[in-house]
VEXVOMAR-344882 format. One record per residue (C-alpha): x, y, z; residue number from 0; residue in three letters. Coordinates in steps of 0.05 Angstrom, whole numbers. Layout:
% residues N
+--------+--------+--------+-----+---------+
:      u :      v :      w : num : residuo :
+--------+--------+--------+-----+---------+
:      X :      Y :      Z : NUM :     ala :
...
+--------+--------+--------+-----+---------+
This chain:
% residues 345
+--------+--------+--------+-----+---------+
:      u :      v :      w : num : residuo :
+--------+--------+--------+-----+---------+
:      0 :      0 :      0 :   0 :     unk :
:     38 :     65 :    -23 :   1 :     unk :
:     28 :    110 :     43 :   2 :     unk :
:     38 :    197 :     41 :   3 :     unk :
:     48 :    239 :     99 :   4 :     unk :
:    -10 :    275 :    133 :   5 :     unk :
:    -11 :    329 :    188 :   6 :     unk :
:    -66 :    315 :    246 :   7 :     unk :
:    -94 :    346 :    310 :   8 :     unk :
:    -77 :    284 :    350 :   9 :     unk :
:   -108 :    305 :    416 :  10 :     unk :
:   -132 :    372 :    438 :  11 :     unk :
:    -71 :    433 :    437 :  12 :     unk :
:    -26 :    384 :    396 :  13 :     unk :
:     -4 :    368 :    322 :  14 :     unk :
:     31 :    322 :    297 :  15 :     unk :
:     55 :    279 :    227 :  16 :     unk :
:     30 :    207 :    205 :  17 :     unk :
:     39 :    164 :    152 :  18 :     unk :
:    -29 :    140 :    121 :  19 :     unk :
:    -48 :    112 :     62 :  20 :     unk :
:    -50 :    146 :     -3 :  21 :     unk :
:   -125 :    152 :    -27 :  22 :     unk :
:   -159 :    112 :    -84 :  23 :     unk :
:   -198 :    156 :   -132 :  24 :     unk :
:   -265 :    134 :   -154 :  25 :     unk :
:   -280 :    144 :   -233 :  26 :     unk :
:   -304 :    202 :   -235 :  27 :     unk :
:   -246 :    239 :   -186 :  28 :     unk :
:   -178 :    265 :   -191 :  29 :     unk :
:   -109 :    256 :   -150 :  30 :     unk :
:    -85 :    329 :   -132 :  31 :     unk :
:    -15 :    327 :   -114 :  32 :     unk :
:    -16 :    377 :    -56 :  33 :     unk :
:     22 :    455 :    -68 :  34 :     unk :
:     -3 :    492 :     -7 :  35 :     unk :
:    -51 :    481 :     45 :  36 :     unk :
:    -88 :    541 :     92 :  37 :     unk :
:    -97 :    539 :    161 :  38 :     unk :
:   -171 :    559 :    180 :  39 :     unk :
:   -209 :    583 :    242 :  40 :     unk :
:   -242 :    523 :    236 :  41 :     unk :
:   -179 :    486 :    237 :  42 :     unk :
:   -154 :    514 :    306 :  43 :     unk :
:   -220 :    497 :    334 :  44 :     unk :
:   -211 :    423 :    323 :  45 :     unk :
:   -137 :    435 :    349 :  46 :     unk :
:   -176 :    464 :    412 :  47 :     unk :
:   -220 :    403 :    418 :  48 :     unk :
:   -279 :    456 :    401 :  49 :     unk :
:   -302 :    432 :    331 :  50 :     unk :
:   -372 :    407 :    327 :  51 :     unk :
:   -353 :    341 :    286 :  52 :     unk :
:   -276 :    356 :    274 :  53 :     unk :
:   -247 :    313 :    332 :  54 :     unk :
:   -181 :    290 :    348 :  55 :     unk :
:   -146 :    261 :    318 :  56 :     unk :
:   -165 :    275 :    257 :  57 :     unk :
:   -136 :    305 :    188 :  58 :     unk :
:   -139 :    380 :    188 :  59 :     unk :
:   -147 :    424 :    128 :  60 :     unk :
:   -198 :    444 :     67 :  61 :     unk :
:   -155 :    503 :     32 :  62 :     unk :
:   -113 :    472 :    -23 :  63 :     unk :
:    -77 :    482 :    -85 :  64 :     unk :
:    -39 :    432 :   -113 :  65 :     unk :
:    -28 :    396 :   -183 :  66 :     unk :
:    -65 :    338 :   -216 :  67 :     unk :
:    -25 :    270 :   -221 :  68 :     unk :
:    -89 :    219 :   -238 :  69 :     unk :
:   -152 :    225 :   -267 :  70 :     unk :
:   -203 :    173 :   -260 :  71 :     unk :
:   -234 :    146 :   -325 :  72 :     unk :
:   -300 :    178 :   -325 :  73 :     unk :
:   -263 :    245 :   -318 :  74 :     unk :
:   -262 :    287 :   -377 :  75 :     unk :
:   -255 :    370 :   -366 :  76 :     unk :
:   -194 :    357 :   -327 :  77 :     unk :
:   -120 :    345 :   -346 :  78 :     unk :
:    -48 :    309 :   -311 :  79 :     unk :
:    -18 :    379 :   -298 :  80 :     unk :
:    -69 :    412 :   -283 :  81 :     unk :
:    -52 :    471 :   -221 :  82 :     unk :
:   -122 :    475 :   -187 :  83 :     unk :
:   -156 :    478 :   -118 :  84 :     unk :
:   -217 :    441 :    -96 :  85 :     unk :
:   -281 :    451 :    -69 :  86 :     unk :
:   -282 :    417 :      0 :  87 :     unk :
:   -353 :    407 :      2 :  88 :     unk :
:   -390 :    357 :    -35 :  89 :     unk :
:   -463 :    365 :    -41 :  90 :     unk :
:   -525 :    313 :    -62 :  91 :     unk :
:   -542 :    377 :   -108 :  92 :     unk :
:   -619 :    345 :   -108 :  93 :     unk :
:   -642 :    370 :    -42 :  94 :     unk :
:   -686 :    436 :    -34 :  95 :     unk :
:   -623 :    474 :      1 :  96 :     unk :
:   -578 :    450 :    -68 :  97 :     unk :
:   -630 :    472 :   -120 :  98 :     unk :
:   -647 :    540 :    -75 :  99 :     unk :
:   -561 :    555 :    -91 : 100 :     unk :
:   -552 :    538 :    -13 : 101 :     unk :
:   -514 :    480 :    -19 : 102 :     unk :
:   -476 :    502 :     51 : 103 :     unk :
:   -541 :    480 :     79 : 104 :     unk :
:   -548 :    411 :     41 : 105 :     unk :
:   -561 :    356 :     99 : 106 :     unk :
:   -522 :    312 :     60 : 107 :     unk :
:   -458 :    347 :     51 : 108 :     unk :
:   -387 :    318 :     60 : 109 :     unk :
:   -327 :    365 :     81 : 110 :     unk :
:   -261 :    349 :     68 : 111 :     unk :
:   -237 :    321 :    136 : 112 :     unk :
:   -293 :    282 :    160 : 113 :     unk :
:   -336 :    216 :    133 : 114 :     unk :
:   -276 :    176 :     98 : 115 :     unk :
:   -251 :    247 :     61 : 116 :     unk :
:   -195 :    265 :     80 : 117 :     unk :
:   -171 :    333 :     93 : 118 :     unk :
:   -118 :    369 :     57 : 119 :     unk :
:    -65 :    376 :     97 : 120 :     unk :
:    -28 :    320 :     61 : 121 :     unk :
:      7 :    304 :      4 : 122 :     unk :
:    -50 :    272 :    -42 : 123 :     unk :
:   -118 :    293 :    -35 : 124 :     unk :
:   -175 :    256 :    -76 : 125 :     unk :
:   -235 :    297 :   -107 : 126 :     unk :
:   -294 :    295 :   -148 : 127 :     unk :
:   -269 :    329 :   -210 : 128 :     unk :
:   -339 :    368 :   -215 : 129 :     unk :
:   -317 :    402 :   -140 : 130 :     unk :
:   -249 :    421 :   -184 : 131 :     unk :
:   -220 :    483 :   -206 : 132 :     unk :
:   -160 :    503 :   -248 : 133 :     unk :
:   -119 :    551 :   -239 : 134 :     unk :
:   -132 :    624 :   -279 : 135 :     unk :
:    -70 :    641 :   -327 : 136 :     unk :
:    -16 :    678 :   -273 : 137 :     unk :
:    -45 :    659 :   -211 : 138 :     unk :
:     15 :    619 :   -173 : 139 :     unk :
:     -4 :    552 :   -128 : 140 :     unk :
:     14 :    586 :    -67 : 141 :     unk :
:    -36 :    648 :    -78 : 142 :     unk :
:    -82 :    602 :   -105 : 143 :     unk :
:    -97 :    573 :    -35 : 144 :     unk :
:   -138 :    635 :    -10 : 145 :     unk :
:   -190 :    613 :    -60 : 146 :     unk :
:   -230 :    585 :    -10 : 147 :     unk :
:   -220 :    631 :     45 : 148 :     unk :
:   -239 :    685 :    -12 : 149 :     unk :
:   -299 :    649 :    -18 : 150 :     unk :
:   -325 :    655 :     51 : 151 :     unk :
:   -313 :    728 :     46 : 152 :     unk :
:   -352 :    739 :    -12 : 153 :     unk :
:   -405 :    709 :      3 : 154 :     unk :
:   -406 :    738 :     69 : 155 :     unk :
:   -411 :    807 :     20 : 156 :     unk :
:   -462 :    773 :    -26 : 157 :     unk :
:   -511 :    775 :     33 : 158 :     unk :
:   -504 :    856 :     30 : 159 :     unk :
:   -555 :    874 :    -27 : 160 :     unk :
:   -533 :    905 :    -90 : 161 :     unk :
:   -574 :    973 :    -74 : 162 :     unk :
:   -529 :    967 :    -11 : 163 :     unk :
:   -462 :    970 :    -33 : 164 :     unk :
:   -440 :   1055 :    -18 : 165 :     unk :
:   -412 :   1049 :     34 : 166 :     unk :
:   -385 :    987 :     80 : 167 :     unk :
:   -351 :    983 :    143 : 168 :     unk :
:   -308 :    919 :    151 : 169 :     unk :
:   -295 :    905 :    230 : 170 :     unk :
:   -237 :    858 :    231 : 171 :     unk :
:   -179 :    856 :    185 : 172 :     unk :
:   -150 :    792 :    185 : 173 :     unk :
:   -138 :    737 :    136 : 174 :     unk :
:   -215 :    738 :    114 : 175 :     unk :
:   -217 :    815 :    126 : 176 :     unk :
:   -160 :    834 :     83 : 177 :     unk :
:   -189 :    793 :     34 : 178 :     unk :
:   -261 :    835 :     38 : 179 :     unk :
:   -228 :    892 :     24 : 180 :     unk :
:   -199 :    875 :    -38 : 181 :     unk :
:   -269 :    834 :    -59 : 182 :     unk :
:   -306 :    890 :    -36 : 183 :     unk :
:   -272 :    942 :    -85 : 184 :     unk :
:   -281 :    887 :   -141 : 185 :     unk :
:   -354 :    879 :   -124 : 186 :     unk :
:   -369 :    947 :   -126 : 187 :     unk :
:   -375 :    976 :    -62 : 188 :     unk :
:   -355 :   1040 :    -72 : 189 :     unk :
:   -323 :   1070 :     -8 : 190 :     unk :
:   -295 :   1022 :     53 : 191 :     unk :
:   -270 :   1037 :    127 : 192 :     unk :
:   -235 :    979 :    152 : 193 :     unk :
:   -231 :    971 :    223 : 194 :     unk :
:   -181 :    931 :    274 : 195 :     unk :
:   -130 :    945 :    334 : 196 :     unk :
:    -71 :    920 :    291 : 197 :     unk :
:    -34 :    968 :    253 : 198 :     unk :
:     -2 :    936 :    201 : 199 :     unk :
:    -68 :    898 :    185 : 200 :     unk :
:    -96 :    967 :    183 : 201 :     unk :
:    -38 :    995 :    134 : 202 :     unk :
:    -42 :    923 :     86 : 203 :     unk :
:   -127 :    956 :     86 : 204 :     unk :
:   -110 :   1019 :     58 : 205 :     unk :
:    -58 :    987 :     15 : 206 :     unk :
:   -119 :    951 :     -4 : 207 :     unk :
:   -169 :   1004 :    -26 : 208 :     unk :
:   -199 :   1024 :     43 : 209 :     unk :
:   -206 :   1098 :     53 : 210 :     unk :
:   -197 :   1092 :    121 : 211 :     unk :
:   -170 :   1052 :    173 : 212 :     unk :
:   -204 :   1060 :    241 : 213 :     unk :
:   -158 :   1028 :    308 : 214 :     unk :
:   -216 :   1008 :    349 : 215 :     unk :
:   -177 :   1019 :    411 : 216 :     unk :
:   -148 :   1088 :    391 : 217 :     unk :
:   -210 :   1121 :    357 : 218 :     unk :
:   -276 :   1132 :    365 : 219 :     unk :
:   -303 :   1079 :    310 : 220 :     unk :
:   -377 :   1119 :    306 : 221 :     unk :
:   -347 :   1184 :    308 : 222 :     unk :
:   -302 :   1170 :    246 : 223 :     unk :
:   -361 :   1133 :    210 : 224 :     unk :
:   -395 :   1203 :    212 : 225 :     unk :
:   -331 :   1236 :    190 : 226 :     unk :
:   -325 :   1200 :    133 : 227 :     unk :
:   -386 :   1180 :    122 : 228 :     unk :
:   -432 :   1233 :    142 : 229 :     unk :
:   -494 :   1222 :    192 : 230 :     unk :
:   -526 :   1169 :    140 : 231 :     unk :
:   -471 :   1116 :    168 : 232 :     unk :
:   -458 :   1061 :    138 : 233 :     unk :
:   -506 :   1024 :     78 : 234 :     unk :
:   -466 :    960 :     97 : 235 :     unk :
:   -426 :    925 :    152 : 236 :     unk :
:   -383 :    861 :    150 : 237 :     unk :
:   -361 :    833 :    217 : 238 :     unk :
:   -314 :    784 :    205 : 239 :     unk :
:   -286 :    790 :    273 : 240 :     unk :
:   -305 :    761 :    342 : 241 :     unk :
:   -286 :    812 :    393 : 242 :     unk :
:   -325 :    831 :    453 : 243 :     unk :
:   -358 :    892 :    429 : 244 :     unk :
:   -367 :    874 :    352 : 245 :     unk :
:   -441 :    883 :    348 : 246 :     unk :
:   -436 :    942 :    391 : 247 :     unk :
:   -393 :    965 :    342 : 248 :     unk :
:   -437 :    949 :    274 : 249 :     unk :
:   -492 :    980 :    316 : 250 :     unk :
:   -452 :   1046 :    321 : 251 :     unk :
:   -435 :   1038 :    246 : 252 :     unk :
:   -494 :   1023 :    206 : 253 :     unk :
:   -542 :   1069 :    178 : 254 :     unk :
:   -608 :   1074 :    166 : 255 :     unk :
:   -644 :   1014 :    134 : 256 :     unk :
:   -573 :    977 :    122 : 257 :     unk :
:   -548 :    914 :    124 : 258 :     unk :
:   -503 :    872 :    175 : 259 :     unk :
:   -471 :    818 :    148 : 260 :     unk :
:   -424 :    775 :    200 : 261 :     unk :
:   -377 :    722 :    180 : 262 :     unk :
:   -346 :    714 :    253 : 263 :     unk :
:   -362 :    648 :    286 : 264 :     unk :
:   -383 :    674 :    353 : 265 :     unk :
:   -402 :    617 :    401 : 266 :     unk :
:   -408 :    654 :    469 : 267 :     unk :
:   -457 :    719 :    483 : 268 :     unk :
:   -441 :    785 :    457 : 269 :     unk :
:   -474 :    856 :    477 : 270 :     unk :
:   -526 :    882 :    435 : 271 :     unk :
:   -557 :    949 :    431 : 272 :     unk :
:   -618 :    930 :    405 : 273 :     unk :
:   -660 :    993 :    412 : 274 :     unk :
:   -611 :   1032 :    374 : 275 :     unk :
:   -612 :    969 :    315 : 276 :     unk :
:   -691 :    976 :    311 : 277 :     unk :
:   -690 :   1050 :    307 : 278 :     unk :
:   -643 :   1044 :    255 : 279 :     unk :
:   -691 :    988 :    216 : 280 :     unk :
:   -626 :    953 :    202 : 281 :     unk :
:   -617 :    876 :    176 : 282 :     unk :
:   -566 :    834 :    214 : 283 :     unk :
:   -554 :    772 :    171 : 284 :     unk :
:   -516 :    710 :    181 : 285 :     unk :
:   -471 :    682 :    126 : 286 :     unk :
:   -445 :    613 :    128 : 287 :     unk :
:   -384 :    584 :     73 : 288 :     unk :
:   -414 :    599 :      2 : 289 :     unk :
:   -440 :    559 :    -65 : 290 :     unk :
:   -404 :    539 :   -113 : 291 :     unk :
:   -425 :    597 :   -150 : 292 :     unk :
:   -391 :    638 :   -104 : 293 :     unk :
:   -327 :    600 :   -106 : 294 :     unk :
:   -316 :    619 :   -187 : 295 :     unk :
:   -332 :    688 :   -166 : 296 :     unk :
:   -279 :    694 :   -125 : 297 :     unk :
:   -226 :    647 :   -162 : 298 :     unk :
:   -247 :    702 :   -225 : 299 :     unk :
:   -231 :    760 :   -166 : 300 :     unk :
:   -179 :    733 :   -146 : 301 :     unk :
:   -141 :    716 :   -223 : 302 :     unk :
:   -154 :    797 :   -229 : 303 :     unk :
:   -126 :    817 :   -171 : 304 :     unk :
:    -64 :    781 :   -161 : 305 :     unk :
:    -16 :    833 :   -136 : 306 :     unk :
:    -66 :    855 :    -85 : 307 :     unk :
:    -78 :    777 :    -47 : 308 :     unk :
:     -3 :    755 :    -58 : 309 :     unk :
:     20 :    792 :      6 : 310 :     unk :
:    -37 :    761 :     45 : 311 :     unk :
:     -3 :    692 :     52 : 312 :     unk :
:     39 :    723 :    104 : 313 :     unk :
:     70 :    661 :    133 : 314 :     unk :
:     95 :    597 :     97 : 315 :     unk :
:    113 :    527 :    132 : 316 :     unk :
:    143 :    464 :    121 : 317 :     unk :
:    106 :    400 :    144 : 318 :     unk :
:    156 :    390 :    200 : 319 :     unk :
:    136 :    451 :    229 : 320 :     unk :
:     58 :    446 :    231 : 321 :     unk :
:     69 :    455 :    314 : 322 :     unk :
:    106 :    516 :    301 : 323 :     unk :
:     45 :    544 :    255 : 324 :     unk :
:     -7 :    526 :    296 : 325 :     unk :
:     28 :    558 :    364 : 326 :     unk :
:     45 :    629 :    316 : 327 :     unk :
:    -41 :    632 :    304 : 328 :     unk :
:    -54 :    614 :    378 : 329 :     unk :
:     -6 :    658 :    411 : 330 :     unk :
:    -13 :    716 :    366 : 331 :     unk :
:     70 :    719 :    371 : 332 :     unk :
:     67 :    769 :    318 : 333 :     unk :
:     26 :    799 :    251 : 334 :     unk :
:      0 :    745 :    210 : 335 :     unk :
:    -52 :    745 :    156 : 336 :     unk :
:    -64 :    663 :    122 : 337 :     unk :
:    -12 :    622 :    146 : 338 :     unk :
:     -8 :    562 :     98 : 339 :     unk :
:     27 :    495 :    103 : 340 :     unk :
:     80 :    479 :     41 : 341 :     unk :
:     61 :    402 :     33 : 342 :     unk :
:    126 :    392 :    -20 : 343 :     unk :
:    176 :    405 :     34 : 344 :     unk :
+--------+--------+--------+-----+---------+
């Protein structure tokens, strides 16, 4: 049996490497020599022993980019060679939730990581070669990993109506933050104030096409709303961060009749000025991954804004040093945007 390494949450607040076996590929799959794989939120939950199904041990991962090295037989818009990422949710795509374009909600669904799939945080990962896509002309396999993330962030922006779009405050400007901004500008949201308490994260947003960049612990974040914005606020707000105060904050930021859309998963209480929201009439809105849809959009956002997301994969490791990667996220030892894992070396 020809075995690969993989890279596991073994048991809570530990990672580790294991040898397992390469996977078959059904007919209608392909073998994707793995480039680069992301670390995700979701990720360090299951490293925390907090992930609803994603227990230790278990294979982490569900960003990749990689390279094609078999096809099955049935597989036919699909190549050896190929540089693509994956889709690393497979739906029945027959369900009401599938046929509504909300395949996130399909009861059915299999993610990468759990129900015999592995995750992709190794160095072959099997996939349905429907749930593939290639690589745009001059996008490299290391950018090409934020795909996914990408994904989650535009969707979260999809939520925000077209009629919407003026102007958007983005609370929290990490790795899917970052990425908002530079969505946000290609999805035509005209004018954007970013908003953290790091400031390089806050310089890479104005380097990004933010206006302004609002340290939360520095600044009054309603106050320079209004200054920028004038008293109508905000049409939209994306909180893609989980701090105490966020809705507080999206409170203070939105105007009348807009549109909250949060990304963060938040899984303890936060405070809520509710008579403020109603007087306001505003929409808060939960978004949840994306459809598939979504995921071309942001491959097509992504192949035309290179430049921009290349800086974004901030930190690069080598499989030896997955321990090292996870304890940079959890100890915040210094500025990181995605911090991928180089499966190759």
């Amino acid at each position: 049996m020809n075995m690969m390494k993989a890279l596991l949450a073994t048991e809570v607040h530990k990672v580790g490497i294991r040898e397992v076996p390469i996977p078959d590929i059904k007919d209608d799959e392909v073998l994707i020599e793995v480039a680069y794989a992301g670390i995700c939120a979701s990720d360090l939950h299951a490293y925390n022993g907090l992930h609803t199904f994603r227990k230790p041990p278990v294979i982490l991962g569900h960003e990749v980019s990689g390279t094609i090295v078999k096809k099955g037989p049935n597989v036919e818009n699909l190549e050896i060679g190929d540089m693509v990422t994956a889709i690393p949710v497979v739906t029945c795509l027959e369900c009401e939730w599938c046929k509504q374009g909300k395949p996130q909600m399909c009861a059915k669904k299999i993610n990468a990581g759990i129900k015999g799939w592995v995750g992709t945080f190794v160095e072959y990962f099997n996939a349905p070669a429907n749930w593939v896509v290639k690589a745009p002309k001059g996008v490299d396999m290391k950018t090409f990993v934020l795909a996914e993330p990408l994904s989650v962030a535009v969707h979260g922006l999809n939520q925000i109506p077209p009629d919407y779009r003026e102007r958007l405050v983005i609370i929290g400007t990490g790795a899917i933050g970052s990425m908002a901004v530079i969505a946000a500008k290609a999805m035509g949201f005209k004018r954007i104030i970013a908003v953290d308490i790091d400031d390089t994260k806050l310089e890479r947003a104005l380097i990004s096409g933010a206006e302004r960049a609002v340290h939360n612990e520095r600044e009054n974040l309603e106050q320079a709303v209004i200054e920028n914005f004038g008293m109508e606020k905000a049409t939209g707000v994306l909180i893609t961060a989980p701090h105490e105060n966020v809705f507080v904050d999206a409170v203070h930021s939105i105007g009348i009749g807009g549109f909250v859309s949060t990304i963060s998963s938040l899984s303890t209480p936060r405070p809520f000025i509710l008579a403020d929201f109603n007087t306001a009439e505003a929409t808060l809105i939960g978004s949840h991954s994306y459809n598939n849809d979504e995921f071309h959009q942001a491959v097509k956002i992504l192949s035309e804004n290179v430049e921009a997301f290349t800086p974004l994969v901030s930190h690069v490791f080598p499989k030896e040093k997955i321990q090292d990667a996870f304890d940079l996220i959890v100890e915040k030892r210094e500025t990181f945007f995605k911090v991928v894992m180089d499966m190759k070396h």
